[in-house]
VMD Tcl script that builds the backbone (N, CA, C; Angstrom):
set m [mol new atoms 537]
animate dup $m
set s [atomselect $m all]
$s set {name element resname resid chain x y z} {
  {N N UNK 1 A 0.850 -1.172 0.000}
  {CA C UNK 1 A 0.000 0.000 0.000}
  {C C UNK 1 A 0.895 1.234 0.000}
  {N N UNK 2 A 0.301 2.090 -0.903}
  {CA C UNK 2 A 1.295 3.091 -0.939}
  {C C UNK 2 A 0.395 4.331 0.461}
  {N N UNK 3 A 1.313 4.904 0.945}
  {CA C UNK 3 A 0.110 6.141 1.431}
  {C C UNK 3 A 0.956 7.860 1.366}
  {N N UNK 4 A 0.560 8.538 1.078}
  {CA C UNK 4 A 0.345 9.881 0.110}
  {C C UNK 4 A 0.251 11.306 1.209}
  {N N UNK 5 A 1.045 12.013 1.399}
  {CA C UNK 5 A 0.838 13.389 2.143}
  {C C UNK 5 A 0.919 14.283 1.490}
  {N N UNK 6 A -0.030 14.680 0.861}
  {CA C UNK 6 A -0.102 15.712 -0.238}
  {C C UNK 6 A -0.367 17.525 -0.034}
  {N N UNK 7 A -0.218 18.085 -0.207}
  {CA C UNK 7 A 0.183 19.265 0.735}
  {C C UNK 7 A -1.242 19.909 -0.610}
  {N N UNK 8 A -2.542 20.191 -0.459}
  {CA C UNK 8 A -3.345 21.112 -1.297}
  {C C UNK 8 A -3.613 22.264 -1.015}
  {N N UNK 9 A -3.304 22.745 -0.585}
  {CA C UNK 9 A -3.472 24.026 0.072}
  {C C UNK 9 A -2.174 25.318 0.774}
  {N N UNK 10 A -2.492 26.491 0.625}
  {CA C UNK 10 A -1.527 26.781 1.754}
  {C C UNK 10 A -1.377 26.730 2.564}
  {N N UNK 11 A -2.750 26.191 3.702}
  {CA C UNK 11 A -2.745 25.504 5.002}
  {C C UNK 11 A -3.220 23.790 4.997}
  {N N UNK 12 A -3.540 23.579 3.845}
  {CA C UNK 12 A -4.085 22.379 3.959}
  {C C UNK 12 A -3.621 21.059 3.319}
  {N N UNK 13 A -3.686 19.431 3.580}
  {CA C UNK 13 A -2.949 18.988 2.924}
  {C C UNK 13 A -4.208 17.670 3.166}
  {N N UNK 14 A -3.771 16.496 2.133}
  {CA C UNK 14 A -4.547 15.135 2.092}
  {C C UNK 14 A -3.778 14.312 2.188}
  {N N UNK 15 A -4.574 12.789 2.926}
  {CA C UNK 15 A -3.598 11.575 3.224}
  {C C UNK 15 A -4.677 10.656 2.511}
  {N N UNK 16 A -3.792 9.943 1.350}
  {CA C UNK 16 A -4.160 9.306 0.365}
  {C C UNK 16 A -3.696 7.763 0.536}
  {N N UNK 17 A -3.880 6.806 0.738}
  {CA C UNK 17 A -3.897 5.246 0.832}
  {C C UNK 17 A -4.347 4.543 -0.583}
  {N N UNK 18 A -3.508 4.013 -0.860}
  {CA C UNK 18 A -3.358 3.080 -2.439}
  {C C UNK 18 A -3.338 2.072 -1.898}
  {N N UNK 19 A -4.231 1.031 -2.299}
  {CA C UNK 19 A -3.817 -0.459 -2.146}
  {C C UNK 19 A -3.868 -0.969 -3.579}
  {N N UNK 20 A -3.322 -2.311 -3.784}
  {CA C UNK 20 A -2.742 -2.383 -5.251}
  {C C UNK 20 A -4.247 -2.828 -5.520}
  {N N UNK 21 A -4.726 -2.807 -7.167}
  {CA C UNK 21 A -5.862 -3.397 -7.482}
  {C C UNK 21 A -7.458 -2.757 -6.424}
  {N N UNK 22 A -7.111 -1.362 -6.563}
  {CA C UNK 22 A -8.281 -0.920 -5.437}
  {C C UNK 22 A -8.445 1.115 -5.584}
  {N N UNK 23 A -9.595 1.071 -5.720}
  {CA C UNK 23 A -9.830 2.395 -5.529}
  {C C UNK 23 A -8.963 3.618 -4.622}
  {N N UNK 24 A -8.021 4.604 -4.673}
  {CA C UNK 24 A -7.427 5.363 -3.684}
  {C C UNK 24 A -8.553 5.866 -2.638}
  {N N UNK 25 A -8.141 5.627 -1.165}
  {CA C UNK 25 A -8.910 6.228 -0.878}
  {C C UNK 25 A -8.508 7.661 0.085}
  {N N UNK 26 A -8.715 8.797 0.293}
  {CA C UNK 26 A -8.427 9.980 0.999}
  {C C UNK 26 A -9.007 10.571 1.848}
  {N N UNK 27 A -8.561 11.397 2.525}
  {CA C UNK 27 A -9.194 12.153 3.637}
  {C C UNK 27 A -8.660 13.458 3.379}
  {N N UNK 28 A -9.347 14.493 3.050}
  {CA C UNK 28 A -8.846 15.790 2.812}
  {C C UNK 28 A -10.340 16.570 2.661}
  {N N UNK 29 A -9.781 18.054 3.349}
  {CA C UNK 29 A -8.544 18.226 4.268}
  {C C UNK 29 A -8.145 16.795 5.329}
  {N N UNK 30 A -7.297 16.182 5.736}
  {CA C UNK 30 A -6.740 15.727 6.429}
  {C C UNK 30 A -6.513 16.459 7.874}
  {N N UNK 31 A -6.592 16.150 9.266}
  {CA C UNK 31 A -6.492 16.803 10.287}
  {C C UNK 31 A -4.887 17.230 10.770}
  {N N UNK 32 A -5.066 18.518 11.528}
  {CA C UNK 32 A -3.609 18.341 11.725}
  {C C UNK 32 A -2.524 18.782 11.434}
  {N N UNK 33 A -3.206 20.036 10.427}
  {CA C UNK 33 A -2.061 20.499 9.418}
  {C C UNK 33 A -1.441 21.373 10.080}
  {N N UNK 34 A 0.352 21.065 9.883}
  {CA C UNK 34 A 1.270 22.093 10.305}
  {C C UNK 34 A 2.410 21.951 9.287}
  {N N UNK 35 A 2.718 23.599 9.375}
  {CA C UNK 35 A 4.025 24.052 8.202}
  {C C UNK 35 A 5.263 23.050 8.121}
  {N N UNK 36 A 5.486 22.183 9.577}
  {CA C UNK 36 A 6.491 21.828 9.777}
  {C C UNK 36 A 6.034 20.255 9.539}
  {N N UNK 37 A 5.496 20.020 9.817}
  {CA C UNK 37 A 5.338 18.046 9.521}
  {C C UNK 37 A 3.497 17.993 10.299}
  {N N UNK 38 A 2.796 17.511 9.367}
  {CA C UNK 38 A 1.309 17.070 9.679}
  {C C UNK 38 A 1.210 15.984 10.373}
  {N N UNK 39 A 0.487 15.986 11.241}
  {CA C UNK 39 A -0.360 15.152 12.296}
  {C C UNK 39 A -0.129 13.533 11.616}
  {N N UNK 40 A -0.856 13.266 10.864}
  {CA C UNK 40 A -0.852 12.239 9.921}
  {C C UNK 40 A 0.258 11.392 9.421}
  {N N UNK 41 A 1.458 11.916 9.565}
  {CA C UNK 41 A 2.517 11.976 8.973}
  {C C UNK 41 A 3.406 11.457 10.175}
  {N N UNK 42 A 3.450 12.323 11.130}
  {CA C UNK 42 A 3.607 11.638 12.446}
  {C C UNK 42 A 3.343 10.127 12.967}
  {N N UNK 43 A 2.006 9.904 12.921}
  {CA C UNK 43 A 1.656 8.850 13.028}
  {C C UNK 43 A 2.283 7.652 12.222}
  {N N UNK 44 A 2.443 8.582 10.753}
  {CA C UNK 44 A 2.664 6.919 10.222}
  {C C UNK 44 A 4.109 6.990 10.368}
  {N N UNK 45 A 4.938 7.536 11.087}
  {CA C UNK 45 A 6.803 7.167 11.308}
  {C C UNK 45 A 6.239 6.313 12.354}
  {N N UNK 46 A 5.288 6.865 13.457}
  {CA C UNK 46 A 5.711 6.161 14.800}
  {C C UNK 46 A 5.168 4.387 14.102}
  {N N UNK 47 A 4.004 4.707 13.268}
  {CA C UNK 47 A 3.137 2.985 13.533}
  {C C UNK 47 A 4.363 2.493 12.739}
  {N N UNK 48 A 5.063 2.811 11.486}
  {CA C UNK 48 A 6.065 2.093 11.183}
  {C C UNK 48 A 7.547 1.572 11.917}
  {N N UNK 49 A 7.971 2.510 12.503}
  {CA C UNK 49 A 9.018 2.210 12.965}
  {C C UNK 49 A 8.359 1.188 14.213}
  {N N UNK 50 A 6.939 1.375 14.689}
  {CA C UNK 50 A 6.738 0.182 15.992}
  {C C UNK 50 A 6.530 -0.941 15.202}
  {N N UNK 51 A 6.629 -1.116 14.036}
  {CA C UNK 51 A 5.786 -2.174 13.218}
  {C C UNK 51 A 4.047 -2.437 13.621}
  {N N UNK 52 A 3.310 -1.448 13.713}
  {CA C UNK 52 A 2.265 -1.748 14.343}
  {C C UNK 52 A 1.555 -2.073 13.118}
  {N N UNK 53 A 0.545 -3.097 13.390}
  {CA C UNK 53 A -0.177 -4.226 12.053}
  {C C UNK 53 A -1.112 -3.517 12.430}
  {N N UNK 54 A -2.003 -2.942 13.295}
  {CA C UNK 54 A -3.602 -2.668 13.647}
  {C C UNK 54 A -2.876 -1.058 13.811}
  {N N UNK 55 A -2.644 -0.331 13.466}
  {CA C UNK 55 A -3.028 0.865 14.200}
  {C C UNK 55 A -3.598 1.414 12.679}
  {N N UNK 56 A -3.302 2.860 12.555}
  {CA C UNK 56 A -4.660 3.920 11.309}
  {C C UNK 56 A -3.853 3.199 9.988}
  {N N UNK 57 A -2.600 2.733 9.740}
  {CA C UNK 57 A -1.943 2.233 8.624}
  {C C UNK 57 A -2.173 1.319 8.380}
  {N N UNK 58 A -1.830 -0.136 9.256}
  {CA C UNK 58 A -1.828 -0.824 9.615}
  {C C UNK 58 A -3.310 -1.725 9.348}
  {N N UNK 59 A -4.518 -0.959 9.518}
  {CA C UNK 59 A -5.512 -1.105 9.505}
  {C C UNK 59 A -6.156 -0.397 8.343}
  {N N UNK 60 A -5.521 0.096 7.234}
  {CA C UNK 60 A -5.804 0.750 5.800}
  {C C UNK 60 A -5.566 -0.145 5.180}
  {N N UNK 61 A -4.260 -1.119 5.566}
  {CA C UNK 61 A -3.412 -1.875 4.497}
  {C C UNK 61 A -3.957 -3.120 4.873}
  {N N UNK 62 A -5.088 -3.638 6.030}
  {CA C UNK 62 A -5.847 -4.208 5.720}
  {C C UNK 62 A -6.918 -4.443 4.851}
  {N N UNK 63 A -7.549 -3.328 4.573}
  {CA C UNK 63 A -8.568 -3.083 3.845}
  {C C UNK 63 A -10.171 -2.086 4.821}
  {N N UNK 64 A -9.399 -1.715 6.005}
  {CA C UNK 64 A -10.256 -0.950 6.835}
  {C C UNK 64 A -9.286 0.615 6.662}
  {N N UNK 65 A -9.779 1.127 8.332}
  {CA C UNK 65 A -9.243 2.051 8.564}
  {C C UNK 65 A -10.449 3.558 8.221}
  {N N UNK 66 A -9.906 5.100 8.047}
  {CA C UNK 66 A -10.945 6.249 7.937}
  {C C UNK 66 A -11.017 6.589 6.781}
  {N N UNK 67 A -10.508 6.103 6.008}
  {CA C UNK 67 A -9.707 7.008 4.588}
  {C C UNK 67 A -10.910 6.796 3.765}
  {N N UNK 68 A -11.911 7.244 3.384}
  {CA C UNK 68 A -13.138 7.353 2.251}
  {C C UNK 68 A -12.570 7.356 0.678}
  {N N UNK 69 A -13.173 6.665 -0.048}
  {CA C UNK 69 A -13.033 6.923 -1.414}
  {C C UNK 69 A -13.043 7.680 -1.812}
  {N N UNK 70 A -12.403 8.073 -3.466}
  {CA C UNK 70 A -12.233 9.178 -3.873}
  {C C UNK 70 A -13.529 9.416 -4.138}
  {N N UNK 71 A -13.924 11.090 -4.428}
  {CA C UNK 71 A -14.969 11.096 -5.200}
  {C C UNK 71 A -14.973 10.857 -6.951}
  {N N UNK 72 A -13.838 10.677 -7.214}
  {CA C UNK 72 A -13.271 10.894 -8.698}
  {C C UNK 72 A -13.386 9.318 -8.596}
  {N N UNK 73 A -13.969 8.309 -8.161}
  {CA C UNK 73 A -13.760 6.899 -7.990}
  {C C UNK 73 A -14.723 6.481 -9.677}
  {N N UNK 74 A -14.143 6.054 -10.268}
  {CA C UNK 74 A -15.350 5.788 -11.638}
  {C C UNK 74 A -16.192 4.805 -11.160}
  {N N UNK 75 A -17.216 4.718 -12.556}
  {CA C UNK 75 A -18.509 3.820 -11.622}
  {C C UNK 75 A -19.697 4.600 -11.474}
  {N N UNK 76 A -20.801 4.195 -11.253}
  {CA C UNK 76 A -21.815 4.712 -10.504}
  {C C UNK 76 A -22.162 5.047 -9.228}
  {N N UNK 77 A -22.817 5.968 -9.413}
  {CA C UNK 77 A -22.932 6.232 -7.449}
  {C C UNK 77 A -23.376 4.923 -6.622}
  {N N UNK 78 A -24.317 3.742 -7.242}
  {CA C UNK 78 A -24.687 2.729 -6.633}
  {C C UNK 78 A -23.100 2.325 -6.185}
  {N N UNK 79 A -22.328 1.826 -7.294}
  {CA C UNK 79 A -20.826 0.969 -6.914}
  {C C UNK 79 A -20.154 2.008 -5.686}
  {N N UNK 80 A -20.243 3.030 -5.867}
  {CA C UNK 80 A -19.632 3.757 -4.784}
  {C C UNK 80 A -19.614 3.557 -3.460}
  {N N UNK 81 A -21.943 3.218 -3.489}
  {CA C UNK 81 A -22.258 3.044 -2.169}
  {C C UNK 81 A -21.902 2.202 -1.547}
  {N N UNK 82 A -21.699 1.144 -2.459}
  {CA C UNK 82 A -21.631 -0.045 -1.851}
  {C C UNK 82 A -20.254 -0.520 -1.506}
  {N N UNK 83 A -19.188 0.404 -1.915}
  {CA C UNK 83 A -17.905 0.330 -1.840}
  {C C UNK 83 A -17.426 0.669 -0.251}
  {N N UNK 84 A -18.310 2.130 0.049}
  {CA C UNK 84 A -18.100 2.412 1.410}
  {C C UNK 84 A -18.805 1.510 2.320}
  {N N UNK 85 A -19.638 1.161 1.864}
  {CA C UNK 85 A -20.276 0.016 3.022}
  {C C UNK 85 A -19.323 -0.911 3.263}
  {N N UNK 86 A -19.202 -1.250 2.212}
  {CA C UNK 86 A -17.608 -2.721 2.459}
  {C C UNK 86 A -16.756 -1.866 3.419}
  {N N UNK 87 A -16.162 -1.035 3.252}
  {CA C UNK 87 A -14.815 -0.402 3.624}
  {C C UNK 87 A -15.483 -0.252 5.659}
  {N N UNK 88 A -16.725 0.245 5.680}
  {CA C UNK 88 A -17.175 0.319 7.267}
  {C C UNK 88 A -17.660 -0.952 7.720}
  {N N UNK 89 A -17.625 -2.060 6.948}
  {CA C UNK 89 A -17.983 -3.287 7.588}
  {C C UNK 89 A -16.504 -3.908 7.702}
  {N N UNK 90 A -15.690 -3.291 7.020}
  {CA C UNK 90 A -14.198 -4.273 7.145}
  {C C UNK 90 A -13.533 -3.631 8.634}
  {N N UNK 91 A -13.823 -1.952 8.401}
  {CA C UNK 91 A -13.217 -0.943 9.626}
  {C C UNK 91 A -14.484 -1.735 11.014}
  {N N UNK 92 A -15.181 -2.129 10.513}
  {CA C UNK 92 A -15.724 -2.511 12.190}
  {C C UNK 92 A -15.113 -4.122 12.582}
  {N N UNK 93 A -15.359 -4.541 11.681}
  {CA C UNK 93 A -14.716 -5.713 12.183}
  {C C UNK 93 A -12.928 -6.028 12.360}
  {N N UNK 94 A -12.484 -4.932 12.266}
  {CA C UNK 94 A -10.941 -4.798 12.230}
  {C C UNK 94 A -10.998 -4.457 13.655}
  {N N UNK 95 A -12.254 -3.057 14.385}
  {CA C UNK 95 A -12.421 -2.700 15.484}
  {C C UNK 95 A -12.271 -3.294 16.369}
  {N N UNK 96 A -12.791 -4.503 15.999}
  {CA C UNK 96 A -13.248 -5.782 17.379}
  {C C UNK 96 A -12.188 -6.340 17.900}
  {N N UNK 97 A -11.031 -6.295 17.137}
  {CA C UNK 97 A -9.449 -6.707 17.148}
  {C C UNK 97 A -8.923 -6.122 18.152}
  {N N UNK 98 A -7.481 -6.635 18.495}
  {CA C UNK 98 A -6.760 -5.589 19.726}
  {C C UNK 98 A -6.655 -4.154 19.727}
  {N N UNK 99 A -6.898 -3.399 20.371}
  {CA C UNK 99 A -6.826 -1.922 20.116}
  {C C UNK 99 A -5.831 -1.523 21.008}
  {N N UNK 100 A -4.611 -2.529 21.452}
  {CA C UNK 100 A -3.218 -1.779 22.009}
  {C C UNK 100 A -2.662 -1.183 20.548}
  {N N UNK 101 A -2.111 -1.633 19.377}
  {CA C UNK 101 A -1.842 -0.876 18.496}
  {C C UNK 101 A -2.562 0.689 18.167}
  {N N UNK 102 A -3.529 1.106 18.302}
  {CA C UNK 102 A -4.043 2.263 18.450}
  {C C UNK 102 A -3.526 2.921 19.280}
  {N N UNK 103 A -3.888 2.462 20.645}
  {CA C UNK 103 A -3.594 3.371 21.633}
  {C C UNK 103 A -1.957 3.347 21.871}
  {N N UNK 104 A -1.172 2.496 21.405}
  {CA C UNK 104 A 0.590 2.775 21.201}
  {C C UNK 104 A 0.515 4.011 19.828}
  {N N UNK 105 A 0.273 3.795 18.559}
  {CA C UNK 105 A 0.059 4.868 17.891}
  {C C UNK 105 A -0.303 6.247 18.288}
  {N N UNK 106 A -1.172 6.787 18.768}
  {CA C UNK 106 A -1.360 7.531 19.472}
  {C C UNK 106 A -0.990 7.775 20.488}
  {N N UNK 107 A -0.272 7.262 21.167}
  {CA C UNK 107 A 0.738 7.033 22.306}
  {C C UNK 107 A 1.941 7.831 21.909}
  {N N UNK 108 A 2.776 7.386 20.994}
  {CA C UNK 108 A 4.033 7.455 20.379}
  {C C UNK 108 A 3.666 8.966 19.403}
  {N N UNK 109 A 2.438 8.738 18.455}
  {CA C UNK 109 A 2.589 10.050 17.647}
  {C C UNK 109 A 2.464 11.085 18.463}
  {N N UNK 110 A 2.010 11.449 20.392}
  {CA C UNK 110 A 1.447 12.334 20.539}
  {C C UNK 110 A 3.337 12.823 21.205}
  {N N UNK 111 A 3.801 11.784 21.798}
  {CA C UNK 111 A 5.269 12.231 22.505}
  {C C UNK 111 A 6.080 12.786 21.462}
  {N N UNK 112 A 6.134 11.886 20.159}
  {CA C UNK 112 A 6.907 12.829 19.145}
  {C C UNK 112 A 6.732 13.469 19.143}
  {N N UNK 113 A 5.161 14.320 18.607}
  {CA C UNK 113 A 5.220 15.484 18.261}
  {C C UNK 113 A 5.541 16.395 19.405}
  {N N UNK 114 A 5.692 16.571 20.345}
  {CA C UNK 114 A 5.735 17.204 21.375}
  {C C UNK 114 A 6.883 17.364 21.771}
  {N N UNK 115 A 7.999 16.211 21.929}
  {CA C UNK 115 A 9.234 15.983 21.732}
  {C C UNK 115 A 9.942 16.697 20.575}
  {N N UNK 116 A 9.852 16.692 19.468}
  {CA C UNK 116 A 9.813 17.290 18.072}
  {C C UNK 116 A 10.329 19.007 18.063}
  {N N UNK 117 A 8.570 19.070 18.488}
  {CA C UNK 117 A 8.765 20.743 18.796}
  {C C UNK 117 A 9.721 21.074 19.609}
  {N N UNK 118 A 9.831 20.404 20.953}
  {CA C UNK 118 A 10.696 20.764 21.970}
  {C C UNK 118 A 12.311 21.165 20.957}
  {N N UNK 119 A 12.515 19.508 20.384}
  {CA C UNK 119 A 14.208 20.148 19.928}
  {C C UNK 119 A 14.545 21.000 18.889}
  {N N UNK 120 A 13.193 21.210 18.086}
  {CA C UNK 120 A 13.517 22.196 17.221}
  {C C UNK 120 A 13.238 23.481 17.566}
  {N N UNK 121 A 12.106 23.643 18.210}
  {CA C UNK 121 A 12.127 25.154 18.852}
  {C C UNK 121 A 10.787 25.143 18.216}
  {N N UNK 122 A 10.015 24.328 17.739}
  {CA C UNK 122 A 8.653 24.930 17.243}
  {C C UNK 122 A 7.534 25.073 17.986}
  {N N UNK 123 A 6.669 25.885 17.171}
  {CA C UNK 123 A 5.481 26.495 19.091}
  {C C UNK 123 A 4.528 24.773 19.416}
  {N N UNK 124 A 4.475 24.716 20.245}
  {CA C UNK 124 A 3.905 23.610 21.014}
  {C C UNK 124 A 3.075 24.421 21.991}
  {N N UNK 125 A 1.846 23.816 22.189}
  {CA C UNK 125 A 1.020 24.727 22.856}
  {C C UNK 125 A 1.669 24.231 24.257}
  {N N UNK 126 A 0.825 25.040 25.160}
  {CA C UNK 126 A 1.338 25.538 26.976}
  {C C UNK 126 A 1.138 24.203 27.775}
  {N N UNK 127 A 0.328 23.399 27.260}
  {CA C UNK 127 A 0.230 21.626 28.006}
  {C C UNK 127 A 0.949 21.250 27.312}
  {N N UNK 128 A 1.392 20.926 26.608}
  {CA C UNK 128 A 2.785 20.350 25.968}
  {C C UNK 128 A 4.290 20.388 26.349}
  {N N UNK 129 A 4.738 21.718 26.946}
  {CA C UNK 129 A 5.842 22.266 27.858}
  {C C UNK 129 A 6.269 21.319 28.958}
  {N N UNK 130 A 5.076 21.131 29.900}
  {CA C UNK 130 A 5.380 20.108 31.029}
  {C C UNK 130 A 5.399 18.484 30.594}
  {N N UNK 131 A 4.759 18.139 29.538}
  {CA C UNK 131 A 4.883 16.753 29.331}
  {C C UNK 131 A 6.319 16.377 29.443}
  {N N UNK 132 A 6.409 15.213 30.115}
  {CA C UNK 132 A 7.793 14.407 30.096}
  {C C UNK 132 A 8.037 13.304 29.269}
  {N N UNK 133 A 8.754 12.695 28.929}
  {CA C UNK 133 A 8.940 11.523 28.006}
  {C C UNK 133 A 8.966 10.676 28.640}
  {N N UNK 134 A 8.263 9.573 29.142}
  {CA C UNK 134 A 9.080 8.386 29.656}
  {C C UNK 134 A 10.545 7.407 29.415}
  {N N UNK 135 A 11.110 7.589 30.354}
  {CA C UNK 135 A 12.276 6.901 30.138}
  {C C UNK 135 A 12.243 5.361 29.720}
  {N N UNK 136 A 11.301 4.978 29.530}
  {CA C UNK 136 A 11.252 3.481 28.616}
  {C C UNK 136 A 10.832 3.945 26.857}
  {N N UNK 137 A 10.345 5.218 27.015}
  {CA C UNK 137 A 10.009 5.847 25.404}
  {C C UNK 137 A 10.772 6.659 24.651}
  {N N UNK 138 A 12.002 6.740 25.489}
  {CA C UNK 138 A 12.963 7.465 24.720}
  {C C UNK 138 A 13.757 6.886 23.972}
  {N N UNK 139 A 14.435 5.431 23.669}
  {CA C UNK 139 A 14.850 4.822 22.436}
  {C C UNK 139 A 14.045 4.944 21.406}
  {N N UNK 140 A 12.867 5.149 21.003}
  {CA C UNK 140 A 11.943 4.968 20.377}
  {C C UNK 140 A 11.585 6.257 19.947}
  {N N UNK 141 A 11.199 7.027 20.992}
  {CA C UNK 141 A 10.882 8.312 20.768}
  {C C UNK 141 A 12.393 9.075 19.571}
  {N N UNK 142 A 13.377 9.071 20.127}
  {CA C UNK 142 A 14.699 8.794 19.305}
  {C C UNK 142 A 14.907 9.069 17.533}
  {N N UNK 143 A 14.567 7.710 17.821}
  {CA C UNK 143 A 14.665 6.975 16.462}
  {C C UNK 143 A 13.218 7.619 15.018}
  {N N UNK 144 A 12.357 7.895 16.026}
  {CA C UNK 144 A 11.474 8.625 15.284}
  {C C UNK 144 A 12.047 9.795 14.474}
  {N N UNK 145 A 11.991 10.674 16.086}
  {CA C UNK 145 A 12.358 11.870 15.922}
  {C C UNK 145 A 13.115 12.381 14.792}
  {N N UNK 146 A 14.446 11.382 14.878}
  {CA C UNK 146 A 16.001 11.463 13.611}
  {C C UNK 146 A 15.178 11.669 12.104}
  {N N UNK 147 A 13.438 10.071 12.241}
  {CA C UNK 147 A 13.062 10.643 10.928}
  {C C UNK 147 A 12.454 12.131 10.624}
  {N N UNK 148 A 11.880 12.213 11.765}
  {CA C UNK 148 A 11.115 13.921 11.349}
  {C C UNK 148 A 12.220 14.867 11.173}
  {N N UNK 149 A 13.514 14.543 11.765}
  {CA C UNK 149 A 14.413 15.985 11.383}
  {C C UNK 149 A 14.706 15.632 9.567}
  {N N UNK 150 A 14.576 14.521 9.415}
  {CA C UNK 150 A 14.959 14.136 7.776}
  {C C UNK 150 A 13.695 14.575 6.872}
  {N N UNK 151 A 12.760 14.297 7.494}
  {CA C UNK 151 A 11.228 14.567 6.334}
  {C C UNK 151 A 10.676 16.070 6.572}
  {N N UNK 152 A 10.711 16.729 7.744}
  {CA C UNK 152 A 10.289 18.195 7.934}
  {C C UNK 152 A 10.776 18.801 6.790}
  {N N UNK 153 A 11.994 19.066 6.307}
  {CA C UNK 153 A 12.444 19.882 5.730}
  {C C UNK 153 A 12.139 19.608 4.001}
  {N N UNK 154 A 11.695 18.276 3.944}
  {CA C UNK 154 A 11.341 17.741 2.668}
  {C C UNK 154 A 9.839 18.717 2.580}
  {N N UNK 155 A 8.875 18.135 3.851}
  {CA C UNK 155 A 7.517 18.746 3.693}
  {C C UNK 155 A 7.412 20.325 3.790}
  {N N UNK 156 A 8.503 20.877 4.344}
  {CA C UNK 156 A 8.639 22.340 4.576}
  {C C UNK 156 A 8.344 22.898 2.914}
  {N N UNK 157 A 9.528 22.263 2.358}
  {CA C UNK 157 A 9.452 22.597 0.758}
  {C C UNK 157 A 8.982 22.163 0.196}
  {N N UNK 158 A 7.777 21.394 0.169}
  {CA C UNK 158 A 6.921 21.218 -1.003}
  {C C UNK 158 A 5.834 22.240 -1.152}
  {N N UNK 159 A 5.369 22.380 -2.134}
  {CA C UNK 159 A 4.340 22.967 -3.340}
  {C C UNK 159 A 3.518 22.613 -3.548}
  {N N UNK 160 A 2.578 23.886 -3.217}
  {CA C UNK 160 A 0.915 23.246 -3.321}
  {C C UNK 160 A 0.809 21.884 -4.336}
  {N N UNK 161 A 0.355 20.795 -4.050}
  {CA C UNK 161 A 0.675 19.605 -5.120}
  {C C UNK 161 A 1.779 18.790 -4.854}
  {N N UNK 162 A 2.432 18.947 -4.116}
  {CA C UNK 162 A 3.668 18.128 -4.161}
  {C C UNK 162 A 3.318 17.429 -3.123}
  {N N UNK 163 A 4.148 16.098 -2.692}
  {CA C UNK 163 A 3.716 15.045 -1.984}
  {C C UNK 163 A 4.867 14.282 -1.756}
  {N N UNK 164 A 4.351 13.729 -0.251}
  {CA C UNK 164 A 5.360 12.735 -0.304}
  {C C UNK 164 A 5.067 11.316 -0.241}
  {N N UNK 165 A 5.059 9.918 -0.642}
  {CA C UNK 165 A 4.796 9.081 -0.601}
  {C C UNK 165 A 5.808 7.763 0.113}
  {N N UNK 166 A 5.235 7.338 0.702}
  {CA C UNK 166 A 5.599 6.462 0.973}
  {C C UNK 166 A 5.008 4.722 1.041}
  {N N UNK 167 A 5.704 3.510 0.665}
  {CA C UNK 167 A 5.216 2.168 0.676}
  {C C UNK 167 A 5.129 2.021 2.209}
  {N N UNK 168 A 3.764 1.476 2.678}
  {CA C UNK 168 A 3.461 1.139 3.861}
  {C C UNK 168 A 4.339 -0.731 3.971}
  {N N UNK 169 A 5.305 -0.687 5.068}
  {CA C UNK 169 A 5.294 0.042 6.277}
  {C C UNK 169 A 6.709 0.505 5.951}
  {N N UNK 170 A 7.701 1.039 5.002}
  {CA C UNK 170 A 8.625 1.680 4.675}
  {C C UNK 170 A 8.463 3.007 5.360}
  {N N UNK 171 A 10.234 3.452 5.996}
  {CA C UNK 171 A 9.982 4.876 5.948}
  {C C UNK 171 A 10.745 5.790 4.924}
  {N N UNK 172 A 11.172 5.052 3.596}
  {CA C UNK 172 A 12.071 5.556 2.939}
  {C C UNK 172 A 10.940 6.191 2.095}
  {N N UNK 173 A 10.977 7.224 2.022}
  {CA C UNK 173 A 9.976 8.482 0.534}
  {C C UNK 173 A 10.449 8.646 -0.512}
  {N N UNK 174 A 9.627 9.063 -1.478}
  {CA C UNK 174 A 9.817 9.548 -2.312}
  {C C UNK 174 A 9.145 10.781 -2.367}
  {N N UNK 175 A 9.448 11.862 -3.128}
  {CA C UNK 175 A 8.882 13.511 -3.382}
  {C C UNK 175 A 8.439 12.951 -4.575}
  {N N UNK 176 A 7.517 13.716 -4.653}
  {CA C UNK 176 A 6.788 14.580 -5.823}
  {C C UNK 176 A 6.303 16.303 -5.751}
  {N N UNK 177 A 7.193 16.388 -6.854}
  {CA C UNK 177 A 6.612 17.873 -7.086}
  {C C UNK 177 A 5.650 18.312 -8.335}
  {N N UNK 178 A 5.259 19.161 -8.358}
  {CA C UNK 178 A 3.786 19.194 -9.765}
  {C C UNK 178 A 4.688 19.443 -10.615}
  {N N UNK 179 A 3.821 19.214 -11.910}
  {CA C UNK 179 A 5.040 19.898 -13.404}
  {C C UNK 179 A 5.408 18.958 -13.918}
}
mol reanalyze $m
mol bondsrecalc $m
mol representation Tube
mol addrep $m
């Protein structure tokens, strides 16, 4: 599965999920958006580098997860409907599964980012200041981090349209720029 951080806007950007032989599906606007590295984006260093199988990736590249079809999906609106129905009957029954991968995902994306800001100097709101890292989350926290100092500056410079992609659960990217 490929998945897609596409920057559309001057504040806004989309997270796009490819599975091979399958409709793209997106979420845009996407939540989360910041100049320096998006919400979304976060998440998917931490679920990769934990290898997490169930968390928001993890659970796309199953065939669940939030990510809605395109509207550009060809077909009729019937095939459409019935496309999202599949996709919320696969996301519920993926639900019923362990939900420690979630809550480690969200676990891990919330210390990075927070961690993140701290070493670069970027604004982190006023509850964020006192958070501490746990000392069992700092190898980890780490190893993230090293990727966001490598991809910030990629996402800093991209262009309305430009994107970065990556093969789930890879953290190696590729850019795209428009043109």
């Amino acid at each position: 599965m490929d998945v897609t951080f596409e920057r559309t806007g001057e504040r806004r950007y989309a997270t796009v999920v490819s599975l091979p032989s399958r409709n793209p599906r997106r979420m845009d606007p996407a939540p989360g958006y910041d100049d320096n590295i998006p919400h979304d984006l976060v998440h998917y260093l931490a679920e990769a580098e934990l290898g997490l199988s169930s968390g928001v990736y993890g659970r796309a590249a199953a065939g669940g997860g939030g990510f809605p079809a395109t509207t550009e999906t060809p077909g009729d609106p019937r095939r459409r409907a019935r496309e999202q129905r599949r996709l919320k009957k696969r996301e519920a029954s993926l639900g019923r599964s362990d939900h420690s991968d979630m809550a480690r995902s969200e676990h891990f994306a919330g210390l990075c980012d927070i961690a993140w800001r701290r070493r670069t100097g970027a604004q982190a709101p006023a509850w964020a200041q006192r958070k501490q890292i746990p000392p069992e989350d700092a190898p980890i926290v780490d190893r993230i981090l090293d990727r966001l100092d490598e991809l910030a500056p990629l996402w800093r410079d991209l262009p309305v349209g430009g994107a970065l992609t990556f093969t789930w659960p890879s953290t190696a990217v590729n850019v795209r720029t428009p043109g």
